[in-house]
LUMSE-201300 format. One record per residue (C-alpha): residue in one letter; z, x, y. Coordinates in steps of 0.25 Angstrom, whole numbers, padded with zeros to 4 digits, always signed. Layout:
LUMSE-201300
AZXY;...
This chain:
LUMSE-201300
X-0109+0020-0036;X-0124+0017-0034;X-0135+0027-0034;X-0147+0022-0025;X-0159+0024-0016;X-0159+0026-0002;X-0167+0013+0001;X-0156+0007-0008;X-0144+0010+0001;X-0152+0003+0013;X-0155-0007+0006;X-0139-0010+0004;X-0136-0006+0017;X-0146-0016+0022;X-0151-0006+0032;X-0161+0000+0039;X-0160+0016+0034;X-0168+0021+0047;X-0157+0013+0057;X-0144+0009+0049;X-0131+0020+0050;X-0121+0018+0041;X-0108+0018+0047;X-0102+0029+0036;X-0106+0036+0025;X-0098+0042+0014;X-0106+0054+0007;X-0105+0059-0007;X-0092+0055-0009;X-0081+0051-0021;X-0080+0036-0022;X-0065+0033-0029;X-0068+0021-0035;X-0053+0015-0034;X-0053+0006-0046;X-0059+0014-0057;X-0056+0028-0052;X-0072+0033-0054;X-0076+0041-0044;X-0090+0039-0038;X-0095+0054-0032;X-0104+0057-0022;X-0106+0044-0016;X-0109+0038-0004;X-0100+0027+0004;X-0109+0019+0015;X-0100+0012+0025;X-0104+0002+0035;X-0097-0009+0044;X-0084-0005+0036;X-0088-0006+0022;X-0095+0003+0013;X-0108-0003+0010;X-0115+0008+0001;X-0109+0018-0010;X-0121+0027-0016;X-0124+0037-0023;X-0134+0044-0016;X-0140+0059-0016;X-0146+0059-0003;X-0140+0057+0013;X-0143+0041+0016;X-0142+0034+0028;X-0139+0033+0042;X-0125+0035+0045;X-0115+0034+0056;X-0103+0044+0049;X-0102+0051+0036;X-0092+0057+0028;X-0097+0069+0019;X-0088+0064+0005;X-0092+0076-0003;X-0081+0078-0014;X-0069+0068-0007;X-0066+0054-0012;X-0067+0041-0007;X-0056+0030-0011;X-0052+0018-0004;X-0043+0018+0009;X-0028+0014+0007;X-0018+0002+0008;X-0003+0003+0009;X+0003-0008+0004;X+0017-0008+0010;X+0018-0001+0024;X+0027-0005+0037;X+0020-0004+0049;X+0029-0001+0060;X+0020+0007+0070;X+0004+0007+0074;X+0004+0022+0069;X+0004+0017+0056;X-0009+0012+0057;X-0016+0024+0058;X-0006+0030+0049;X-0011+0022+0039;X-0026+0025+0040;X-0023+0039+0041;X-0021+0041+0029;X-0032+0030+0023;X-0024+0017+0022;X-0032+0006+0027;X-0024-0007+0023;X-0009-0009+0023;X+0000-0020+0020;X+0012-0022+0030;X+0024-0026+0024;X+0030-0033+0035;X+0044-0034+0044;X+0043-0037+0059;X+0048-0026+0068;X+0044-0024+0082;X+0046-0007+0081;X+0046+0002+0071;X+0059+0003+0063;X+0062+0010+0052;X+0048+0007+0046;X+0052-0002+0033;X+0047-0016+0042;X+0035-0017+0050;X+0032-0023+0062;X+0029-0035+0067;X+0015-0044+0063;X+0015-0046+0074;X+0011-0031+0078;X+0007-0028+0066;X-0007-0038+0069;X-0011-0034+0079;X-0012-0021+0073;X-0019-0027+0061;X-0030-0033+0072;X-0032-0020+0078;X-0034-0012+0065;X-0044-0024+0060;X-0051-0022+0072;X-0051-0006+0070;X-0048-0004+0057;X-0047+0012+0063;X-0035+0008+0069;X-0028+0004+0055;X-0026+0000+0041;X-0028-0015+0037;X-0013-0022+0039;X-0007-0034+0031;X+0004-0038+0038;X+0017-0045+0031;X+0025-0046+0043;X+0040-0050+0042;X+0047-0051+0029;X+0053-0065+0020;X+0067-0059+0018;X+0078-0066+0014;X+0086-0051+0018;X+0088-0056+0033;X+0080-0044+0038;X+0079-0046+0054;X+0062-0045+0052;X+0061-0052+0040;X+0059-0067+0040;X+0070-0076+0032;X+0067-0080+0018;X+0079-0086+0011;X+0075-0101+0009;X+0063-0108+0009;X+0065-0112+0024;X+0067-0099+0029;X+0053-0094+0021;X+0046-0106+0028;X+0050-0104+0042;X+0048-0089+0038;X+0034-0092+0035;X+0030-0098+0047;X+0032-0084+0054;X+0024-0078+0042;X+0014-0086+0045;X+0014-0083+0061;X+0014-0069+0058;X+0000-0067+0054;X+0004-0060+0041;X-0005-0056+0029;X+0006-0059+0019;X+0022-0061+0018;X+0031-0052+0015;X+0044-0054+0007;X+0056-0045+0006;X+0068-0048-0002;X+0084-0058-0004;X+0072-0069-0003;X+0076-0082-0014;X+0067-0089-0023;X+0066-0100-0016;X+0062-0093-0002;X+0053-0083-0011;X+0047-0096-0018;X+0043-0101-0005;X+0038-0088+0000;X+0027-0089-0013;X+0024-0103-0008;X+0020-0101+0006;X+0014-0087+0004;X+0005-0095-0005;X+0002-0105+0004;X-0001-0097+0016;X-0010-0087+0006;X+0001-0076+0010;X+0006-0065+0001;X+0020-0061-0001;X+0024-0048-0004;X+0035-0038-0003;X+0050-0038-0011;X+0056-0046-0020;X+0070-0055-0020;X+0081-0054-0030;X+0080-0070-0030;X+0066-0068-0039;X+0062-0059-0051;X+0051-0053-0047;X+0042-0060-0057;X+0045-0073-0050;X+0042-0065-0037;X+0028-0063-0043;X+0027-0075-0048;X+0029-0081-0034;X+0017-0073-0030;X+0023-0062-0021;X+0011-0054-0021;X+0017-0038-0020;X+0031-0033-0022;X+0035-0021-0014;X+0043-0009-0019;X+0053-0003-0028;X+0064-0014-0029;X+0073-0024-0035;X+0067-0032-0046;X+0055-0023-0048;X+0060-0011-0052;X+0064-0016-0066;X+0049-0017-0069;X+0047+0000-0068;X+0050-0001-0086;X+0049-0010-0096;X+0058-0001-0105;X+0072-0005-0104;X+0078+0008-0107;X+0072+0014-0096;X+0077+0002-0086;X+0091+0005-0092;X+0090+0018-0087;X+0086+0015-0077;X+0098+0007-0071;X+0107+0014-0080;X+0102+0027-0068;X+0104+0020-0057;X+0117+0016-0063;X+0115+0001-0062;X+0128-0006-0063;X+0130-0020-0073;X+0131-0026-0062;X+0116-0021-0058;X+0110-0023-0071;X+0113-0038-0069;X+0109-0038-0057;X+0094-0034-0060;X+0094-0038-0074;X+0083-0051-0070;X+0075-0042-0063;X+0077-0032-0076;X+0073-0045-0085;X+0062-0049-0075;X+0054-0036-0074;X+0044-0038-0084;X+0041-0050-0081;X+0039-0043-0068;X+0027-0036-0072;X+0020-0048-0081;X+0021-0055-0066;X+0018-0043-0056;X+0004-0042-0066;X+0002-0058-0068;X+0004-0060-0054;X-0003-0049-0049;X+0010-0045-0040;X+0008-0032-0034;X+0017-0020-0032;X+0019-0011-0021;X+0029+0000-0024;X+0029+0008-0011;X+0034+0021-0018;X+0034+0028-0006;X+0046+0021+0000;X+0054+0023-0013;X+0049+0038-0016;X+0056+0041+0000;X+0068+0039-0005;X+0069+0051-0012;X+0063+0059-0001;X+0075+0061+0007;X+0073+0076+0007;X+0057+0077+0008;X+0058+0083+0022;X+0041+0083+0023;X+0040+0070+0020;X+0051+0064+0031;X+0045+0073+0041;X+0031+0071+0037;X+0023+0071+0050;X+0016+0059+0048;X+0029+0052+0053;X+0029+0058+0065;X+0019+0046+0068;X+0030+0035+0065;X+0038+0027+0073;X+0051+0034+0074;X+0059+0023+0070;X+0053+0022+0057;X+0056+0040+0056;X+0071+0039+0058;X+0071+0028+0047;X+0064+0038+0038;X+0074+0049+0044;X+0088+0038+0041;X+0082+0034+0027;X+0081+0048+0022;X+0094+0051+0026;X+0099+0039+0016;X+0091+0043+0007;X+0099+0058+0009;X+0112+0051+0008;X+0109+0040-0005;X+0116+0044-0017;X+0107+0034-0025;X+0096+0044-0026;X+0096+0043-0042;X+0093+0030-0040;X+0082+0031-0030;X+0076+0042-0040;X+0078+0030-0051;X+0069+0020-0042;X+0058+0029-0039;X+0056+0031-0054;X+0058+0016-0056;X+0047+0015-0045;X+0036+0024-0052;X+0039+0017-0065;X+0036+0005-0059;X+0025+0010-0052;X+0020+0015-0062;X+0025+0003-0072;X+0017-0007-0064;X+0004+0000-0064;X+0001+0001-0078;X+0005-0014-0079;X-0005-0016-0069;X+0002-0021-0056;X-0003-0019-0045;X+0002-0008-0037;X+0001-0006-0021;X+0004+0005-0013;X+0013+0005+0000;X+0022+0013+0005;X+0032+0005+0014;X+0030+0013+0026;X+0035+0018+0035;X+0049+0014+0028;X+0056+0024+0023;X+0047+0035+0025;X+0034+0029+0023;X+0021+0036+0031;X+0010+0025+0036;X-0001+0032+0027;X+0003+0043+0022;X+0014+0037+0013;X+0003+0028+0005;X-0001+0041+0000;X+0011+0044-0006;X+0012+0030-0013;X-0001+0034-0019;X+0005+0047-0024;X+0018+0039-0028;X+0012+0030-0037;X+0004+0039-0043;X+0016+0047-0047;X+0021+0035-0052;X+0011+0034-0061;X-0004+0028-0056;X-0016+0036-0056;X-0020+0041-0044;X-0030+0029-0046;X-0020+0019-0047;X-0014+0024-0036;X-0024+0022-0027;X-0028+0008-0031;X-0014+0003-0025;X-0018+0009-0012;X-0032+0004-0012;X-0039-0007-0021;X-0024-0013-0025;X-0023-0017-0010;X-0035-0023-0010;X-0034-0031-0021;X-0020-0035-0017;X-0027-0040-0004;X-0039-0044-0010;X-0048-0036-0003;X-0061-0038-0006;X-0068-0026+0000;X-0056-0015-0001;X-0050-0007-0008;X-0062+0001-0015;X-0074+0008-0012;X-0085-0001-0015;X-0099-0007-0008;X-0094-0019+0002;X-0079-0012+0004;X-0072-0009+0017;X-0073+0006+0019;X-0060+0009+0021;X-0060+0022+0014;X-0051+0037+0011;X-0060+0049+0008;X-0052+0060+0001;X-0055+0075+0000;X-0049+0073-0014;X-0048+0065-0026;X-0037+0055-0026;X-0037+0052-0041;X-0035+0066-0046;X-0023+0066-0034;X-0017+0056-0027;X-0012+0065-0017;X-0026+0068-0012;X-0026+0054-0006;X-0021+0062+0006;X-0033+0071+0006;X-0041+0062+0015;X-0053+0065+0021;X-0058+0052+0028;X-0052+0038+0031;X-0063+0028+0032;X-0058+0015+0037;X-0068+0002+0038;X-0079+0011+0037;X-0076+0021+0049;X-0071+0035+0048;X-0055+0035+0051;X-0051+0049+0048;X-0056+0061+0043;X-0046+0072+0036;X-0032+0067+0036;X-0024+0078+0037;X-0011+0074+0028;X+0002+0082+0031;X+0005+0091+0020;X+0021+0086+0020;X+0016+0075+0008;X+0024+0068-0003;X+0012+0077-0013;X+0022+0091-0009;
């Protein structure tokens, strides 16, 4: 950070010191720098018009100033993004910047009213929420919209996918839509996959989502599928390059012959996975918070956390139905066997140097708009990141993954979209939570969240 005059900070502000106000200042503050995990103390963050336009060093009061935050001993990082969210309700929205996330990438459906909250709705409505929280970014996160699925699974709000005609006439919709990128889920063949690639490059569209049997999922990043979403089939034969520990694996969860030739491509395929997920630069986004409910069927705080009672009630009876399956499988060895396959992999990816994002596939299966993205952070750092690590999928990864030029991090020229924490994050992830004050495009969104203490940190 720099250290300069008084007449210097006027002379980049480009101002008159007797009649310019600073929107906000930021006082003696801890700057997190993102990247490198340095902390800057005692600094001070000048925001203008949105962006911040001045970090300094300076021992002495500078400045006119419409607000200022006293920063003394708390912690500035980067607001949030969640990678993987639902939105099935406009509580969300503020949901969402109440607890610092700021961008979200919706992963698509088309419902009319909230269901179960595995689909979203609409583009439709979801636009023209978009449009009001670009004209008040007060109102709510950044949304990119998928819309409606390619699915070759018949789904009633997906869009048909099983040959290269249907992809087309699909596409058309796509295009009507007003999306930000396609969506793809799963039974899709290589031919209608293929043709998928082709018009996504075309029309500068990604494609994202799950993976079909009809493909390894090398091929499937070598047609350019841009993220691949959650713990499934083929992937989770990349978590170990040691083939003892595969083997007993399967041998656990009592895979049959008949299983074992089953999966033996994607078994054959897995490193050849990574070498493609890192040539490519295909991203993963392994919304451990979706997998790790699974085994909460008895973590009474959480199903009654109060945050829900802010949710449609549609999308709380599935919560209340899904842990009651959850009660009555008798396959909860193997669920224990694919969360540890999930944090290997997690884990796995990481040091090979894939890109990992963070989302939570809320509001499905138990998922809180928000609060949940905290847990993802404190998932993948049990699963091995550093609370650094963990923080750059939620941050500067999504940023990069969108190429956003000014996001992301705390620098000169950035949006200040911004979380001020009482504590450190990198000595605990958990103190994410602590936040003190939400700063969103430059204006002051929330001072003191009061997070419930029913946490998944109990």
């Amino acid at each position: 950070m720099k250290c300069i005059s008084l007449l210097s900070l006027f002379i980049i502000l480009g101002c008159n010191p007797e009649t310019k106000h600073i929107d906000l200042l930021i006082s003696n503050v801890n700057i997190i720098d993102i990247v490198t995990g340095e902390i800057s103390k005692n600094q001070n963050v000048f925001i203008d018009n949105s962006k911040i336009i001045a970090i300094l060093n300076l021992n002495e009061e500078t400045g006119n100033y419409n607000q200022k935050i006293d920063g003394t001993g708390k912690y500035l990082i980067p607001a949030f993004w969640d990678m993987h969210v639902h939105i099935q309700d406009s509580s969300y929205l503020k949901m969402f910047l109440d607890y610092g996330i700021v961008g979200v990438r919706d992963m698509g459906g088309c419902i009319s009213t909230p269901t179960n909250g595995c689909e979203s709705l609409c583009p439709d409505i979801l636009n023209k929420w978009k449009e009001k929280t670009q004209n008040n970014p007060l109102e709510g996160p950044n949304l990119y919209i998928s819309g409606p699925p390619l699915s070759g699974t018949g789904w009633p709000t997906s869009l048909p996918a099983t040959n290269v005609e249907e992809v087309q006439n699909s596409f058309e919709i796509i295009l009507n839509s007003n999306v930000d990128f396609v969506k793809v889920y799963e039974n899709i063949p290589s031919d209608a996959y293929g043709e998928i690639a082709r018009l996504c490059n075309i029309h500068k569209l990604d494609f994202v989502g799950h993976v079909s049997q009809s493909l390894l999922l090398s091929e499937i990043s070598d047609l350019g599928q841009k993220s691949i979403e959650h713990i499934r089939e083929p992937i989770i034969y990349s978590f170990t390059n040691n083939p003892n520990e595969l083997e007993s694996f399967m041998i656990e969860d009592s895979y049959s012959k008949q299983d074992r030739l089953f999966v033996k491509p994607w078994i054959d395929d897995a490193e050849k996975t990574i070498d493609a997920f890192k040539r490519n630069k295909t991203w993963f986004v392994p919304t451990m918070t979706v997998q790790f409910a699974r085994q909460r069927y008895n973590d009474s705080a959480w199903i009654n956390h109060s945050l829900r009672k802010q949710l449609p009630k549609s999308v709380n009876d599935s919560l209340t139905k899904h842990m009651e399956r959850m009660r009555a499988n008798l396959d909860k060895k193997g669920d224990s066997l694919w969360w540890m396959a999930l944090q290997k992999l997690v884990n796995r990816f990481n040091n090979e140097g894939i890109g990992l994002l963070a989302g939570t596939d809320l509001a499905c299966e138990g998922g809180i708009p928000g609060y949940s993205l905290h847990e993802e952070l404190k998932l993948l750092v049990d699963a091995g990141l550093s609370p650094l690590e963990a923080l750059q999928t939620a941050t500067i990864n999504p940023a990069i993954y969108f190429n956003l030029k000014s996001s992301g991090q705390i620098k000169e020229n950035y949006t200040a979209d911004l979380i001020l924490l009482d504590k450190n994050p990198l000595t605990s992830i958990q103190n994410t939570l602590l936040i003190n004050t939400i700063i969103r495009k430059g204006k002051i969104y929330i001072t003191k969240n009061k997070t419930p203490a029913n946490t998944v940190y109990n």
